[in-house]
N, C-alpha and C positions, 0 to 999 in steps of 0.2 A: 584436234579440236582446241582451238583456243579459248581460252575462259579469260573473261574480265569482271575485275574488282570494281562492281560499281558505287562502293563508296569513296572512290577514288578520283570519280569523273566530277571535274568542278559545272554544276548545270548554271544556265545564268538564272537569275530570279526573275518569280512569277510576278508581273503587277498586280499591284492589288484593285486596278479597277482596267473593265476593258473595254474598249470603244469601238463601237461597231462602225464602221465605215460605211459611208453612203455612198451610192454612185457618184464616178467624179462629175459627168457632166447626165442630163434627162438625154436619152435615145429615145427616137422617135418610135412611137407601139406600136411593135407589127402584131396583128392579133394571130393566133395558129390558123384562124380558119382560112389565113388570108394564103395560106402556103398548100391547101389541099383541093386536088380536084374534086368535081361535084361528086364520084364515086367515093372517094375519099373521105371527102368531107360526109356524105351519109353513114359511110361507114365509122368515124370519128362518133361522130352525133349519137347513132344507139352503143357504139362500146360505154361512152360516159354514161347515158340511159340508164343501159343496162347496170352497170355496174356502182356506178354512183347518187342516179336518181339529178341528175342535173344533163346537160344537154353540151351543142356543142357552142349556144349562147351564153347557157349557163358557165361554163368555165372562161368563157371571151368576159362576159362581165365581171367575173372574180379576179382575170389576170387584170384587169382596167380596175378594179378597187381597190390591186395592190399595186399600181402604179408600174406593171408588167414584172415586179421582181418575185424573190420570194419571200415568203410571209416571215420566217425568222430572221435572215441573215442580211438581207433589203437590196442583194447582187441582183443582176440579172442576167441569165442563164445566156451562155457563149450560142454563137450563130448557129452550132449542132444539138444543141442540147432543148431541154424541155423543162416545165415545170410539172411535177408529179400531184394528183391529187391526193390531197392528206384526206385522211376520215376517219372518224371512230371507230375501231372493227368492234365494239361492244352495240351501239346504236345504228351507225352507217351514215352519221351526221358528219358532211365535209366541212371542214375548217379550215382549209385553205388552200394554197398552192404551193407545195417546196421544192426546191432544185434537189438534184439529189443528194449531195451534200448532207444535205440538214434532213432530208426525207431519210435517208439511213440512220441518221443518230438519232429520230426520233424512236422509228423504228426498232431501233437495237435495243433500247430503252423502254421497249416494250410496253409507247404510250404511257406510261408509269412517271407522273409530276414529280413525286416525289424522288424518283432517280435521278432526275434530270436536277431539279437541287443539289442531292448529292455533287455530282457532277459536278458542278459549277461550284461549288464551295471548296471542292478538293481542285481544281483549275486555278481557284484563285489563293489556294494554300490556306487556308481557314480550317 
């Protein structure tokens, strides 16, 4: 087993402010429903229902409010991928739509603001 002295490793430095990147250029918005067939698409429709309380308009007009990316990180999600519904699990109240990226670090974070501070203050070496 090799062991290494990590006070030894020169890291480079953290900036102390950091820029979020915008899309380089507007892609034209495919909505999800526009990819599912009618069974599909029904069945699409009561899983959000069911689970979320919004529909399969209802998330078409959330990805169209957020300008089809996702609501932290403002990317939008590669030709395979998806946007995740975020929500409250204390209320059930959705908040928006994250790739999964950001939907796991919200996640990890265990919806907890105040961690997510933390976070970002040790990120930026403060």
């Amino acid at each position: 087993m090799r062991i290494i002295n990590l006070d030894r490793v020169d890291y480079p430095p953290i900036p102390r402010s950091i820029a979020l990147s915008e899309p380089a250029s507007p892609v034209p918005l495919a909505l999800p429903s526009d990819r599912y067939t009618e069974t599909g698409r029904r069945s699409r429709d009561l899983y959000l229902r069911r689970n979320y309380g919004i529909g399969l308009d209802g998330h078409d007009a959330l990805l169209t409010a957020q300008g089809g990316a996702c609501a932290i990180c403002k990317q939008a999600p590669s030709d395979r991928g998806s946007l995740h519904v975020d929500h409250c699990h204390t209320t059930g109240r959705v908040r928006g739509l994250l790739c999964t990226h950001c939907n796991r670090g919200v996640g990890g974070f265990r919806d907890n603001p105040q961690w997510c501070q933390f976070a970002s203050k040790y990120l930026l070496g403060e």
